[in-house]
Each structure stands twice: as structure tokens, then as C-alpha cells.
N, C-alpha and C positions, 0 to 999 in steps of 0.2 A: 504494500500500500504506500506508494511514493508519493512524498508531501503536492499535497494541490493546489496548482498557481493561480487558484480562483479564490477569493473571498468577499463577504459579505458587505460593504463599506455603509449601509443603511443604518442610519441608527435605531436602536430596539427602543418599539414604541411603548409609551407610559400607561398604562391600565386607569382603571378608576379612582385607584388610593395612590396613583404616583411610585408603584410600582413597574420597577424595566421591565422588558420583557426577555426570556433567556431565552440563549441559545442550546442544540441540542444535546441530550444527555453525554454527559461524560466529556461536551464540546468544550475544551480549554483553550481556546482561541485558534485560529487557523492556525496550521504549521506554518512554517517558511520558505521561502524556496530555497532547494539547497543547487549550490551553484559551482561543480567540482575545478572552473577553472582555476589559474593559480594566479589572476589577477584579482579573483575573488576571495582566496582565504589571506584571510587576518593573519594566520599565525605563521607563513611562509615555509609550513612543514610539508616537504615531498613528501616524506613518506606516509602521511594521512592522506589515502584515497576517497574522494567518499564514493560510498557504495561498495568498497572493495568486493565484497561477497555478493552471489546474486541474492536477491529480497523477495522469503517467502512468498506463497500469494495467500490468499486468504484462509481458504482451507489449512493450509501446509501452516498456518499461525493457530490456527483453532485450536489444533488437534496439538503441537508443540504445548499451548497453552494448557491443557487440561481439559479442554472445555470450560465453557463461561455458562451461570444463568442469567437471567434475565435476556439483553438486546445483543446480543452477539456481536454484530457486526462495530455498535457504536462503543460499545467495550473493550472490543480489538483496537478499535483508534486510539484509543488512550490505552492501552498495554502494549503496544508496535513495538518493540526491544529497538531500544537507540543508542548504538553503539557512538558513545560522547569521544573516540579518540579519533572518528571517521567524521559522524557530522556536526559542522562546527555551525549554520545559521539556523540554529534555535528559538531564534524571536518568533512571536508572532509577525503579523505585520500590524495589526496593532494591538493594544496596550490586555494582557492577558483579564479574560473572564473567571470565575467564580464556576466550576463545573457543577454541570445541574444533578440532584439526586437522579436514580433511574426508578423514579415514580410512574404511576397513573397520572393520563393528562390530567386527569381532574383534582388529583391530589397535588400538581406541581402548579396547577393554577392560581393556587391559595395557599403555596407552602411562602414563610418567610422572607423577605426580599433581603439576598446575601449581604447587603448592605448595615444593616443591622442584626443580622444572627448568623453564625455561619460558623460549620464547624471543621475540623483539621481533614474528616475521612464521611464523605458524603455517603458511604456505606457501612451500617457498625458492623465491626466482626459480631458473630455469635456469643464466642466466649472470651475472656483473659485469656487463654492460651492463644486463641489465633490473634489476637492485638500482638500478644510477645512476639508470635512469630512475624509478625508483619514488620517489625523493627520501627514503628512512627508513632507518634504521639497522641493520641486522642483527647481532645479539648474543644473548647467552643469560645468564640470570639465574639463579644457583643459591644453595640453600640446605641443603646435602649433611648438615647433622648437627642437622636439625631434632629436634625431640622425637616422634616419629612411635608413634600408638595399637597399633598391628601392625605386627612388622618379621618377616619371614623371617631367618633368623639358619640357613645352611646348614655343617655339619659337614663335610665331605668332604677323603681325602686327596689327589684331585685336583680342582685349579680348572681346569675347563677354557676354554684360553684359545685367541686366534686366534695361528699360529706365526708370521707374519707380523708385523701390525699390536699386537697385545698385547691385542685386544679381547678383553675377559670375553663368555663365554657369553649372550645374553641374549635375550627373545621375540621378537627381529626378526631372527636370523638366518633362515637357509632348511636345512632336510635336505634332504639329497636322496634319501637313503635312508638305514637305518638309522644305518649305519657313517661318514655323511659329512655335513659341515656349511657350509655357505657363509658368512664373515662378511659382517654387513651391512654394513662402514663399507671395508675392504679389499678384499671380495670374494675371497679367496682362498678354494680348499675344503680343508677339515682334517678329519682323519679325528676319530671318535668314539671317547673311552677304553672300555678294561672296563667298566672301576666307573661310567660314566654311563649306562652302559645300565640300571641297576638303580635303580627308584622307591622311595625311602625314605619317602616320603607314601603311596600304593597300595603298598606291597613287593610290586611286580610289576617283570619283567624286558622288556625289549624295546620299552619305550616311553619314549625317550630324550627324544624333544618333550612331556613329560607333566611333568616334574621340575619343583620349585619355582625355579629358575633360569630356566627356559625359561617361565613361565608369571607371572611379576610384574617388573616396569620397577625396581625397587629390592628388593636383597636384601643379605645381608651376609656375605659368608663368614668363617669362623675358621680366620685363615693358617697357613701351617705354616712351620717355621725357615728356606723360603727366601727369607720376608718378613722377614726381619730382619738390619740389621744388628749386634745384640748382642743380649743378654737382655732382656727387654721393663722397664723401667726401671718404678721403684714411684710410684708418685702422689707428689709432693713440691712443698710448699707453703712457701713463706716469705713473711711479711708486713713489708712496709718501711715505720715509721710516723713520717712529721715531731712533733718533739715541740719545734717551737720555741714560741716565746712566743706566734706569732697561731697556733699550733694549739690551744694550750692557751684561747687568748681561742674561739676558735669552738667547741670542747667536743666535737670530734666521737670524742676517743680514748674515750670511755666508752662512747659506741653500739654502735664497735667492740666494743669488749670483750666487752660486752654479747649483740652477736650472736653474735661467734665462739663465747662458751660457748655458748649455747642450742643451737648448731648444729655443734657439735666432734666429735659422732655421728653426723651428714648429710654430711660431708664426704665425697666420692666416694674410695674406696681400699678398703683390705682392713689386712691383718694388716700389710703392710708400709709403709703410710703415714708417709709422713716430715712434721713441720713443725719451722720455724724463727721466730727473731723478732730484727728488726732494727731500731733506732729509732734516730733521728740528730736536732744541730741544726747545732751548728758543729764538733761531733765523733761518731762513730761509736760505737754500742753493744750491741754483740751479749749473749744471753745463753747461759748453760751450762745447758741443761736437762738435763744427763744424768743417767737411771736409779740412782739411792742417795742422790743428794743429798736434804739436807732442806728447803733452797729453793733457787730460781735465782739464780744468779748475772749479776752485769752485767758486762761485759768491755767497757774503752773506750779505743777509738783513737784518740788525739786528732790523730797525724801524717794527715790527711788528702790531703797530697801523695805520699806512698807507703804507699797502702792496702795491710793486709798479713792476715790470718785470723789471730786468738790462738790457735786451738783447730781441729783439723779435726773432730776425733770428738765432741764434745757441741753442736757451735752445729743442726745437724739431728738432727732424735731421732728415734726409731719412737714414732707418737704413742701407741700402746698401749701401751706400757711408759712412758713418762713423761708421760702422761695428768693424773696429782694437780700434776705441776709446774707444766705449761702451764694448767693453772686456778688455782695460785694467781699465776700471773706474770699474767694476765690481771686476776685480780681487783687485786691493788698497781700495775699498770702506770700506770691514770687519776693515783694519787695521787703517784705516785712525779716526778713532772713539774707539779703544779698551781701551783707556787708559781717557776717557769723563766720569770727575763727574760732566755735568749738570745735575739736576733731572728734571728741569721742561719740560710740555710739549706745542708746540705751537701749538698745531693740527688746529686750526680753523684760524688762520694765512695762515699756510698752506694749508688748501682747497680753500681757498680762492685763493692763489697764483696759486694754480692748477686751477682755476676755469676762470682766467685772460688767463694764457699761452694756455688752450684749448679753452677757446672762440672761435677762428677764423676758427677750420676746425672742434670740437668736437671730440667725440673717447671716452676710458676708461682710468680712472682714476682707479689706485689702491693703496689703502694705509694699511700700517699696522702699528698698533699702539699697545704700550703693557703697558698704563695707563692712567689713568682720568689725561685729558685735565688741567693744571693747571693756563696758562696764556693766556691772548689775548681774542681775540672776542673768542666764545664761551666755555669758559673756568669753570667749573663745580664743585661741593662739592660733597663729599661723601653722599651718602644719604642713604646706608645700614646700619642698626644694628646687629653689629655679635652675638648680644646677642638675636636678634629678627630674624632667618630666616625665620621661619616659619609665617613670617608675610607677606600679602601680598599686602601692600603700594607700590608706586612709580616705576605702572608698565609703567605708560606715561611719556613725556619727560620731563624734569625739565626745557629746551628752549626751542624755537622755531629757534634760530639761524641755527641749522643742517637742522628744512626739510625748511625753506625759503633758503638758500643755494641750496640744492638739489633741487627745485623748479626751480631757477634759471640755474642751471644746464641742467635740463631735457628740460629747454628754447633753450638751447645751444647747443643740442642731444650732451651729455657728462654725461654718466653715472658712479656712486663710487662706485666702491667695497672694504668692510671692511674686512680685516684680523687683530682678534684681539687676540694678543698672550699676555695672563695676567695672573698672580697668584694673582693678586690682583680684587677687587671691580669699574669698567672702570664704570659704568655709561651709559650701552647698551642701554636703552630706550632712551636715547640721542640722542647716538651718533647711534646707526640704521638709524634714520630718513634720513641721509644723505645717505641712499643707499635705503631704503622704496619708496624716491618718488623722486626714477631717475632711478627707474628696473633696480640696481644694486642686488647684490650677498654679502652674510653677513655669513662668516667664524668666528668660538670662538675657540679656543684652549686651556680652562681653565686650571691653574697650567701648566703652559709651562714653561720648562729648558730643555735647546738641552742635558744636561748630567743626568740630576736626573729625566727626563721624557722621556724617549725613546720612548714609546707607542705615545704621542703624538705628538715629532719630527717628528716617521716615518708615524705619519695622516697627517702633516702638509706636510710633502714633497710630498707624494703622490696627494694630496689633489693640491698644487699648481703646479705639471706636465697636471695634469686636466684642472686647469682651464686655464695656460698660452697656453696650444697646442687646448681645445675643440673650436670648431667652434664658430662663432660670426656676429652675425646682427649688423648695425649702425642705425642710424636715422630712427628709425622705428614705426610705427604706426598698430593697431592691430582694429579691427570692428568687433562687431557679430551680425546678423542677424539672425533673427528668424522669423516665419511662422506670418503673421498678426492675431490678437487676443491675442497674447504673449506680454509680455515685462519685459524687464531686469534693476532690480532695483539696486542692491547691487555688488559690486566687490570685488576680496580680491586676495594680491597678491604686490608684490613689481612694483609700475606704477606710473605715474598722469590720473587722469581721466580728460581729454579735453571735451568731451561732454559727452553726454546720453550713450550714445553706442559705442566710440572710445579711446582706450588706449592709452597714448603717453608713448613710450618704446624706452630711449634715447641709450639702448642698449639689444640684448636678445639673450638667450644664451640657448643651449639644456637643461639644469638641471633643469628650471626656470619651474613651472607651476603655472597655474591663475585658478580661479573658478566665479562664476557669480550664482546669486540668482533671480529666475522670477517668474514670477505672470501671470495668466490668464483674461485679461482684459475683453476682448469679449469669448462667446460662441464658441467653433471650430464646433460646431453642423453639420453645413455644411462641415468641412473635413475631410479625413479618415486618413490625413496625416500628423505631423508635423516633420517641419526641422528646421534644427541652421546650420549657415556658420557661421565661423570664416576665415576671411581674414587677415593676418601679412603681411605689403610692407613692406619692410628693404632692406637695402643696403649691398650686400653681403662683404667680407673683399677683395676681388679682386675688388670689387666697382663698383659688376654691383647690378641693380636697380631688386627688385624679389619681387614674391608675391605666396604667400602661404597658399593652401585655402583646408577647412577641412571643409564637408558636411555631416551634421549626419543628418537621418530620421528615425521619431519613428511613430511606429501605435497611430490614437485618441480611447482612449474608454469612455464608457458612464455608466461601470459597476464599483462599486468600488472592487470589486473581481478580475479583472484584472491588475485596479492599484498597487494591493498588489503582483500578480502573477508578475508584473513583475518588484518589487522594486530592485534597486541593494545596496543590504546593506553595503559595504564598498564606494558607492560613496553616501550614505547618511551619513554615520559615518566620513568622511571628510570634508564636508560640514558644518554639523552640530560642529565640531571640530572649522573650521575656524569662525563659525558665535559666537563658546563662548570665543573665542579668544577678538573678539572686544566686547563680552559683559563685560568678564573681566576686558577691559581698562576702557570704557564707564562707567560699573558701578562698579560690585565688583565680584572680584572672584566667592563669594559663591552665588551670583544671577547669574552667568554662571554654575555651580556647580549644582545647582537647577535647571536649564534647561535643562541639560542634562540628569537630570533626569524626568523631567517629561516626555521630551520625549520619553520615553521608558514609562512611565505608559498610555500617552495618546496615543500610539500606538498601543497597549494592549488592553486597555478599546474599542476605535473607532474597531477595528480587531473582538471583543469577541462579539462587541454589535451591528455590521452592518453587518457583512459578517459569523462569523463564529455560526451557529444554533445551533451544537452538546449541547449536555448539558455534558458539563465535568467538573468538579473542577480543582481549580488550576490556575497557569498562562500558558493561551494558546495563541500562534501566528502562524502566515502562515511559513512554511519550508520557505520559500524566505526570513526570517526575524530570522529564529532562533538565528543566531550569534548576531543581536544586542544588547542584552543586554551584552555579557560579549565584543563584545568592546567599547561600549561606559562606565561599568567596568574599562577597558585598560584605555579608555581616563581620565579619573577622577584620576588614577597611575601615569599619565605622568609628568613628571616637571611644564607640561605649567601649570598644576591644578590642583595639588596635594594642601592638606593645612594637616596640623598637623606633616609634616617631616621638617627637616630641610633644605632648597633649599637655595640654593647662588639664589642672587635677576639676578647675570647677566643670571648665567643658565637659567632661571627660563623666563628671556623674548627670550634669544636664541632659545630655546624650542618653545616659540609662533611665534618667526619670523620662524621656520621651518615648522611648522604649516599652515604656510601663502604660502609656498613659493614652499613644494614638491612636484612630482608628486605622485599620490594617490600609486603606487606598493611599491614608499619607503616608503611613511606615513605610510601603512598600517603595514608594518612591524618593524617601528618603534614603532605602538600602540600595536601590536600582534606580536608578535614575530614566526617565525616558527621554530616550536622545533621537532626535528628528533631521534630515537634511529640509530645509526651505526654500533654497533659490533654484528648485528644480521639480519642483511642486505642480501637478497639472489639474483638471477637473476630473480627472478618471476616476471615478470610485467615492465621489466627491458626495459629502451631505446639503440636502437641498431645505433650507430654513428659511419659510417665510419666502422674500424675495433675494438670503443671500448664500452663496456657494459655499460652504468651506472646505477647504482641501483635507483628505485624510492622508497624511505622508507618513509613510510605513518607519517603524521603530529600526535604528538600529540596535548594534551591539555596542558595549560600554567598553570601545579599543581605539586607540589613538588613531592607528591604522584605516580607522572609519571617516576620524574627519580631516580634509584636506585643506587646503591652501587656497582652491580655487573654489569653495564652498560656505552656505552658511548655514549653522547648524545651531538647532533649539536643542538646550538642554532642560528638562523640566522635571526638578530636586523636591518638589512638593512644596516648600515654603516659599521658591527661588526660584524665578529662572534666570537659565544664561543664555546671551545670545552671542556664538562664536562667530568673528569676521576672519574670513582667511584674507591673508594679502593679494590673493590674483581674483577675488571674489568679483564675479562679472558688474561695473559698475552703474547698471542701470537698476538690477537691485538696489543696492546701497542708495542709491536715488528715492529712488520709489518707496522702500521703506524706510529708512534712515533721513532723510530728506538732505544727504548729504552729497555732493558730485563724486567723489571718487575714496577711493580706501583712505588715500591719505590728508582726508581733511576730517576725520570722523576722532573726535576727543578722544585722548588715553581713557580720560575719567567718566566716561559720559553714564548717566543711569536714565531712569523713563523722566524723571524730571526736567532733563537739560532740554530745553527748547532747541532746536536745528538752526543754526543761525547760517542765511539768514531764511525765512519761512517760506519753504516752496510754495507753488499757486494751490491751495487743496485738492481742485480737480485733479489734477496732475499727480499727485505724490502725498500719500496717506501722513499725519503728522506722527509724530512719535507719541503722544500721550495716547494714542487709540491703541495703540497695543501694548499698553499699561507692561512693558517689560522692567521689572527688577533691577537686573542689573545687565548692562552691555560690556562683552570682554570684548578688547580686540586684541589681534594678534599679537602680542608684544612677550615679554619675558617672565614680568609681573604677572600677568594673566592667567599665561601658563600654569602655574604652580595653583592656583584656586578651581579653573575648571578640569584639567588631567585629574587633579586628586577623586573624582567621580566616576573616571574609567577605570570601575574594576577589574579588568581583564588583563589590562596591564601589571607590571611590577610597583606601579605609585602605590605609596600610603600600605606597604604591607613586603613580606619577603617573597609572595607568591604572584605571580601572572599563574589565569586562567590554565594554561597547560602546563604550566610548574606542579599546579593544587591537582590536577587530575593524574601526574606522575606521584606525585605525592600518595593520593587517593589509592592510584594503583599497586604502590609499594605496601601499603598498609594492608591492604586484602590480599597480601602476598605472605 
């Protein structure tokens, strides 16, 4: 079955609830073309043939295989033995898919959109034993408070649930008849309410399986007071602002300022919206905004060893009644501080104080701070050696002050979020912890100057219009359930774990995703079917009471030729990310280092020596797995576990908290980057929007070798792009999209900001702020070193190139 030079370029259309539409079973994205010239391999190895063997046909694959159940043929596609030492263009030609379970259409209609629930092996083994033998990880990747285009949002004064297990209602149960329902994760049968008999969508009676519950994998109900334990608490915000000396040297309180007015009417609440404002350096400074005054007041405690509240009733205000105040406290705050040589910093004083004035209604805390903590409770030493980065000590906390704090906090549903603006060494393993275990959000800005760092000013601003306007959960609680026989052991992700199976998430927020690692206890032998709900109750920022519930179902099989058919390898290369993440803390780097690779040898070896019969030389895996070896490659490049570069120690854990924290589309492209050619870009295969074209230009591979001198090349890092100019790059592009006449009049420094001087005619030549690009490299010296370090393939940023790691790979299974 030789890759096919034909693919789909339509985009898959949106359903009713704003879910995609998937492509076919087991489809992991079109192959690539593989293209045996020697002007097309990257790696300039003669002696990698591709094809060298002739390539079973189909039959002659079946029957090597074992035989498959389920869909044969679309099974085979994603178990094709792909010998990685022969074929080297593995991309798709675009940006790889989420392989579909091999469901009933009707069960893949309404199962979960992979976007938010999605698990490592879209088919469970039977039992623990065939997991072991399969050698990969079994876990689920969620992303429960995504921003989602259609949500069902269901009224009812009964939620009907399973009386057993707790399961919510959802399309995988079974009726059996009207009045009676089977859960699918318990199996218990529960009778049918009244009031669910009745369709509020058709307002027709008697067709219970018809209901918007019964009919979509995520819906959201609107609890009633047995979800509560108190009054659903008002949106309440306090901001905690270092005002020492190198805050005021970095300039970033003015942004601040800056942004929160612009955006003090996007802030998520209603009429009862509370904020506060807290600024600290070697002593504490609350202000009184309350309602009459004719300015704000500053209240300062200077006794920092026994933090105490001056004021309970004005330091939080209804921001609608004292709305004139908190603008002008904003507008004098910058000035009020420009001219402060205190250096120290009180921070742990200060969350404390913050941690006193939210006690009584909870909400979010934000703080930004721009150096190690130097006085008061949790106050901290340097513990980097700049003569040692590449060392990799002191990835855990040096206290425990910050997460008993946050512990404390998460008691209190009052969640911290870190914005850290530093040039210098802060001590992030620390100081994290206070937003690790209270599902806060953990912002770095390394080498921050509002004037000598522009690129990272305009990340920071954009960055805090984001999180001050995106939606937000309070007092909220998260539970997954899974099918009996399952259980979930491991969690990873900024939370407290309250029990076995329930999250305490003191606040949560779109951006935020969680992952969970499980184990097959019992035999599913008896079912054909396993499911996972994820339940989130939180308190919406209007402060009604909500629950939001995501139901994934995946086929049991009992072959391990299926397991592999339906591995999804970016949700195991995430997984496996987060699980070396805590191996690195727990133990050391290079025993996370070493496990990353084995995993790629012992997937390899279990693949060649269970399932795959061919007799071929070489390193051979299923099409559904080709990609893992060069991104788990990726992941060994990445800051979080890189070793022999020189890494700043804060980078270096920021990197691990992102690791922990993103949802898998930007991790993925944080590890892999998607690298694009543009000035050779046609209409062929092109998506048709509205009235306008966009080109789909096919992925490459992440090797120097790809991009050229007479080319221009998108590189897109998830947070960043880059856009590459080669010096022979034809110059009527450069014109046209650069609005510049030739390569060499196009700024070393330029980013999306810089106006094209001087402004082409519009008709003519698109301006640059239309394609809001990031950052622009050109070809220069400088450049090189920040965009290469992305091309995994290469020897940058690690001791391996792509065919070093699979001699590598190949010695190990030797």
C-alpha cells in the first residue's frame, strides 16, 4: 500500500455544537509522498533506499498481520510496517489529525470532539496484560473549559444521573425501554424520570433517547442548590503588584495599568464584581477604594512578620460603584512608585495578605513579581550557577512555604496567578508552587525591559488582554469516570487532588488542560465498550452554578494489532512528556532522558516481535507510530530536557510547568514545530472561505536541508511565528508581502509592528500588520541561532540528529 499522492485539502465541516468533522477510522493524516530521489533526501544517505524490498500487497499484510477485527482494510493503513531507516518523508502534508475510534457511525457521530477529551490508544486493550505487552501508555488528555463555538447549555430541574456510579446521562448509555436506562461505565439499570420523558428541543413526549443530553458527548447543565455548597460566590479579583526598585527599572506597572483600564468592562462578572489592589516592596500597601471617597487611599503595613488587614470593608469594592476610583488609582499608580530605591522584595508577606483579604468570598489573585523574594516569610537565595547552566540541580522547591500557602488557598477557592517579569534568576521552582496547587496560570517573561525588549513587552500585553477579558470558572470541582474494570492513578496539571478521582480547581480557565494516567484492573472481556466522563461544577463569573460534562467512548479489543492501529501518537508523546517531567523532579533528568528513550526502543522491539511477521531489516513500526521517534527526538531538544546547552535554570522549569499545563495542539507545536515553504504556494488544494482563497502549503520536515536561500519559509512554534527570508528569495514576494523592494532593504530587527517604510499602494502589496506575524528572521547570523534551534532533525540544541537517534535507537534493541 504505497503512500497516496492524493489528499483531502477541504476543511472538515462544523456540526451543530461546533464540533469538526473526522476523518476516516484509524485516518492519521494522509501519508506523504515519498520521493526516492537523492535530491530529495534530507539526510544524503546512499545507502537508505527507499522501498528497498518489494511492499507486501494487501492480502500478503493481513495474513503477516494476524489478522485484524473490526475494518481491515482501514487498520492495515495505520499498521503498514514502516521501515524508518528507508523512508524518510513522514509528514503528512498537513498538520496531523486525532485518529478516529473504529466505532458505529452513529456512535462516532456523538462521541467527544478530540479537542477536549482524547485518549493515548483509541482502542483499550482487554486486559493489563495486553497494555504491558503493547509497551505505551494508557491515559486521557482533557481540556474540559475550552472556548467551544456551540455549547448545549441544558435547563432542567432534574439531572438525570446513574444511582449507583454518579454517571450523568449521556449518548452511550442503552434504554431498554422507555422507562429504563443502563449506565454505560456501571452498568447498572435506572429507571427514567417524568420530566425526561419530555423533549424540550421537538416539545414532544415519549422520546427520552431524542433529548439534547442523550444526543451530544459534551453538554452543560444549570445546577440546582444541590450543587452547592453556599451561594455561588461573585467574580472577585485582586491584583498583587511588586513595586520595588527593579520593577520600576523594567516599566512593566504602566502596561499594566494600561491594560486593566482599556479592559475594566471585559472583565468576566456582572453587577456584583469585586476588585482589589495590592502593591508591596519591603512593606505592604493596600488601598481604600470605597464608594464616597474622593481619591484612594494607600494603607501601609510595614510589620511584615505579622500580616494583619487595616480595613475589611473598602480594601475589595463592587467595581461598579467604585469604578471613577479604580481609574484614577490606576492612572497615579505608575507615578506614584517611579522614583523607589527599595530593592527588597516582600512577596510572601504579601500573598499572605492577599490570602487574608480573599478568605471570605474567594476569586483570583494575581501577582506579578520581577525578582527573588528577598525578605519575610518565604523569602529565598539564589541557587543558580551562571557558570553551571547546563547543570540540572534545583529543579524542586527550595520551601514548602508557597505550595502550603496555595494549599491553603485552594481551601478558600482562591486561586494565584504568576506573572513573572525578570532578567534576572527568581527562583520559579519556588515560587510556581503557589499557583501549581491552587489551578492557577504561570506566565515568564525572561529579560523583560518595556524599552530594550519590545518583542517581549508586546507578548506581555497581548498575553494579559487574554487572560484579564478570557472566561472564568470559580469554586470549582472536576471528577472523571470511567467504564468499571479501569482506574485512574496519576494526575498532572496545575490542581489539589481531594480524593481518588476528584480535582479541587479553586479557579479554571479555557487555556488550562489536565491529563490522567490509568491502569486496567479487571478484564473488560465482557464489554465491547469503554467510556470516560469528565464532569467540571464551577460557578460561572455571572455566578450561576454549571456543570460541564465530556463523554468519550472507545471500542475494547482483545488483539494487540488493533491497539497499535489505533495508537494516537501525539496524545502518547504528551503524556509521556508530562510523566518525564515528574520523573525529572522525583529523580534526575537523565533517568527521564533515558525513559524517553526507551520508550521508543521498547515500542519497537514489542511492534517487530508481536505483531509485525515481515522479515525486514532495520527499525520497523506501524504507520500509526511513525512520527514517534522524531518527536519524542523534539522532546529530549526542548528546554524542559535538554542537558549539554546552556538553559537559564528558571527557563528550564517554565518549560516543565508548560508541559504540565497545555493543551496537547499547542504542546505539540511547541515540540514540532510546523514548518511551511510560502513563496511557492499555488491555489491547488486551496480552502474556499467566504469570498477568500487560502493556500494549504504542505508541512515540511524540521531539517535545515529543507529550507533554502532562494525560499520563504513559515515557521509556526504555537506561541510564535517565524518568518524565514533567504537571501536569493524571489523579490517580488518580499514586495508583495513584506512591502519591501528587495532582500536587502528588509530590517535586521523588523517584527509585525514595524511599518514598511515607505507604504506601498494597498492595492498592490498587502501591508504587514495583516499578517499579524510575530517575529521576522532574516537571513543573517543572529537569526540563525533562534530559528535552527526548532529543527529537530538536525544536531542543534541536543547530541542527536534524527539518524544519529535512530542508530542510537537501533543499537539499543540490539
Amino acid at each position: 500500500m504505497p503512500p497516496s499522492n492524493h489528499m483531502t485539502n477541504q476543511a472538515a465541516p462544523y456540526g451543530n455544537y461546533g464540533y469538526p468533522g473526522m476523518p476516516p477510522a484509524y485516518h492519521q493524516g494522509p501519508a506523504a509522498v515519498t520521493d526516492s530521489s537523492p535530491s530529495h533526501d534530507p539526510y544524503g544517505q546512499s545507502s537508505y533506499q527507499q522501498y528497498s524490498q518489494p511492499f507486501p500487497n494487501m492480502s500478503q499484510l493481513s495474513a503477516a498481520l494476524g489478522g485484524l477485527s473490526g475494518v481491515p482494510e482501514l487498520e492495515v493503513a495505520a499498521l503498514r510496517p514502516v521501515n524508518l531507516l528507508q523512508e524518510r518523508d513522514l509528514l503528512p502534508h498537513r498538520p496531523l489529525e486525532a485518529p478516529e475510534p473504529n466505532l458505529s457511525p452513529d456512535l462516532k457521530k456523538v462521541n467527544c470532539c478530540p479537542q477536549s477529551f482524547r485518549c493515548t490508544l483509541t482502542s483499550i486493550p482487554q486486559t493489563q496484560a495486553l497494555l504491558t505487552k503493547a509497551r505505551l501508555p494508557l491515559g486521557l488528555l482533557l481540556h474540559p473549559f475550552r472556548d467551544l463555538q456551540q455549547l448545549p447549555v441544558i435547563t432542567s430541574n432534574t439531572i438525570v444521573r446513574c444511582r449507583s456510579c454518579r454517571t450523568y446521562i449521556n449518548p452511550f448509555v442503552t434504554f431498554l425501554d422507555q422507562r429504563r436506562w443502563k449506565c454505560n461505565l456501571c452498568y447498572r439499570v435506572n429507571d427514567v424520570p417524568d420530566e425526561f420523558m419530555y423533549n424540550p428541543v421537538t416539545r414532544s413526549y415519549g422520546e427520552p433517547h431524542k433529548r439534547p443530553e442523550v444526543q451530544n458527548a459534551t453538554v452543560e447543565f444549570i445546577a440546582s442548590s444541590d450543587y452547592m455548597l453556599r451561594p455561588p460566590q461573585p467574580a472577585a479579583y485582586l491584583f498583587v503588584l511588586d513595586v520595588s526598585h527593579n520593577a520600576v527599572e523594567a516599566g512593566y506597572l504602566k502596561y499594566f495599568c494600561e491594560s486593566l483600564m482599556d479592559n475594566l468592562d471585559k472583565l468576566p462578572g456582572d453587577t456584583r464584581t469585586r476588585v482589589g489592589f495590592l502593591t508591596f516592596d519591603n512593606t505592604i500597601h493596600f488601598y481604600n477604594l470605597q464608594e464616597g471617597l474622593s481619591q484612594p487611599q494607600m494603607l501601609v503595613v510595614s510589620d511584615i512578620d505579622d500580616i494583619f488587614i487595616p480595613s475589611h470593608d473598602s480594601l475589595m469594592v463592587n467595581l461598579k460603584e467604585s469604578k471613577e476610583l479604580v481609574k484614577d488609582l490606576l492612572t497615579s499608580l505608575p507615578g506614584m512608585f517611579s522614583e523607589s530605591k527599595e530593592t527588597h522584595s516582600a512577596l510572601g508577606p504579601a500573598l499572605q495578605a492577599a490570602f487574608k483579604l480573599m478568605t471570605p468570598t474567594g476569586g483570583r489573585v494575581t501577582v506579578f513579581q520581577t525578582q527573588l523574594p528577598t525578605i519575610g516569610a518565604g523569602s529565598l537565595q539564589s541557587r543558580e550557577d551562571p557558570n553551571q547552566r547546563s547543570s540540572t540541580k534545583h529543579l524542586g522547591p527550595a520551601t514548602d512555604f508557597y505550595k502550603k500557602l496555595a494549599l491553603d488557598c485552594s481551601g478558600q477557592q482562591i486561586g494565584v496567578d504568576l506573572f513573572l517579569l525578570s532578567s534576572q534568576y527568581t527562583d520559579l521552582a519556588s515560587l510556581s508552587c503557589i499557583s501549581k496547587y491552587s489551578a492557577g496560570s504561570i506566565f515568564y517573561y525572561p529579560s523583560f525591559h518595556c524599552t530594550q525588549n519590545p518583542t517581549q513587552l508586546e507578548k506581555f500585553q497581548k498575553d494579559l488582554e487574554r487572560y484579564l477579558t478570557r472566561k472564568i470558572g470559580f469554586e470549582a470541582v472536576m471528577r472523571i469516570r470511567c467504564t468499571k474494570g479501569l482506574s485512574i492513578h496519576t494526575f498532572h496539571g496545575n490542581f489539589f487532588v481531594r480524593s481518588t478521582d476528584l480535582l479541587s480547581l479553586a479557579n479554571v480557565n479555557p487555556d488550562s488542560a489536565f491529563a490522567v494516567q490509568m491502569s486496567i484492573d479487571d478484564s473488560l472481556a465482557d464489554s465491547s465498550l469503554a467510556c470516560f466522563q469528565a464532569a467540571l461544577l464551577y460557578t460561572s463569573s455571572k455566578g450561576k452554578r454549571r456543570i460541564r460534562v465530556h463523554t468519550l467512548c472507545l471500542p475494547v479489543v482483545n488483539q494487540l494489532s488493533d491497539v497499535y492501529a489505533g495508537a494516537d501518537v501525539q496524545a502518547i508523546t504528551c503524556l509521556l512528556a508530562d510523566m518525564a517531567i515528574d520523573r525529572s523532579i522525583t529523580s534526575s533528568l537523565s533517568d527521564a532522558r533515558d525513559a524517553l528513550t526507551n520508550a521508543v526502543v521498547d515500542l519497537m522491539s514489542a511492534y517487530k516481535n508481536n505483531v509485525c511477521n515481515l522479515q525486514q531489516s532495520g527499525l520497523v513500526v506501524a504507520a500509526s507510530m511513525r512520527l514517534f521517534p522524531v518527536y519524542i527526538l523534539s522532546l529530549l531538544k526542548q528546554k524542559a530536557l535538554r542537558t549539554g546547552t546552556s538553559t537559564r535554570l528558571d527557563e528550564r522549569v517554565f518549560a516543565m510547568c508548560e508541559f504540565k499545563t497545555q493543551p496537547l495542539q499547542q504542546l505539540m507545536r511547541m515540540v514540532h514545530p510546523d514548518l511551511y515553504r510560502l513563496d511557492d504556494m499555488s491555489d491547488q488544494g486551496a480552502l474556499h472561505l467566504n469570498d477568500t482563497v487560502v493556500p494549504q502549503p504542505h508541512l515540511l520536515h524540521l531539517s535545515a536541508d529543507r529550507v533554502t536561500r532562494d525560499g520563504a519559509f513559515l515557521l509556526d512554534c504555537g506561541n510564535v511565528f517565524y518568518l524565514w527570508i533567504g537571501k536569493s528569495c524571489d523579490h517580488l514576494f518580499i514586495q508583495d508581502v513584506l512591502g519591501f523592494p528587495d532582500y536587502a532593504s528588509i530590517p535586521a530587527t523588523m517584527v509585525s509592528e514595524t511599518p514598511p517604510p515607505p507604504p506601498p499602494p494597498p492595492e498592490e502589496h498587502p501591508n504587514m500588520s495583516e499578517l499579524q506575524f510575530r517575529e521576522t528572521l532574516v537571513d543573517n547570523s543572529s537569526a540563525k541561532a533562534s530559528f535552527f534551534q526548532y529543527l529537530v532533525e538536525d544536531r542543534s540544541e541536543g547530541p542527536f540528529s534524527y539518524n544519529e537517534f535512530l542508530q542510537h535507537i537501533q543499537q539499543q534493541m540490539s
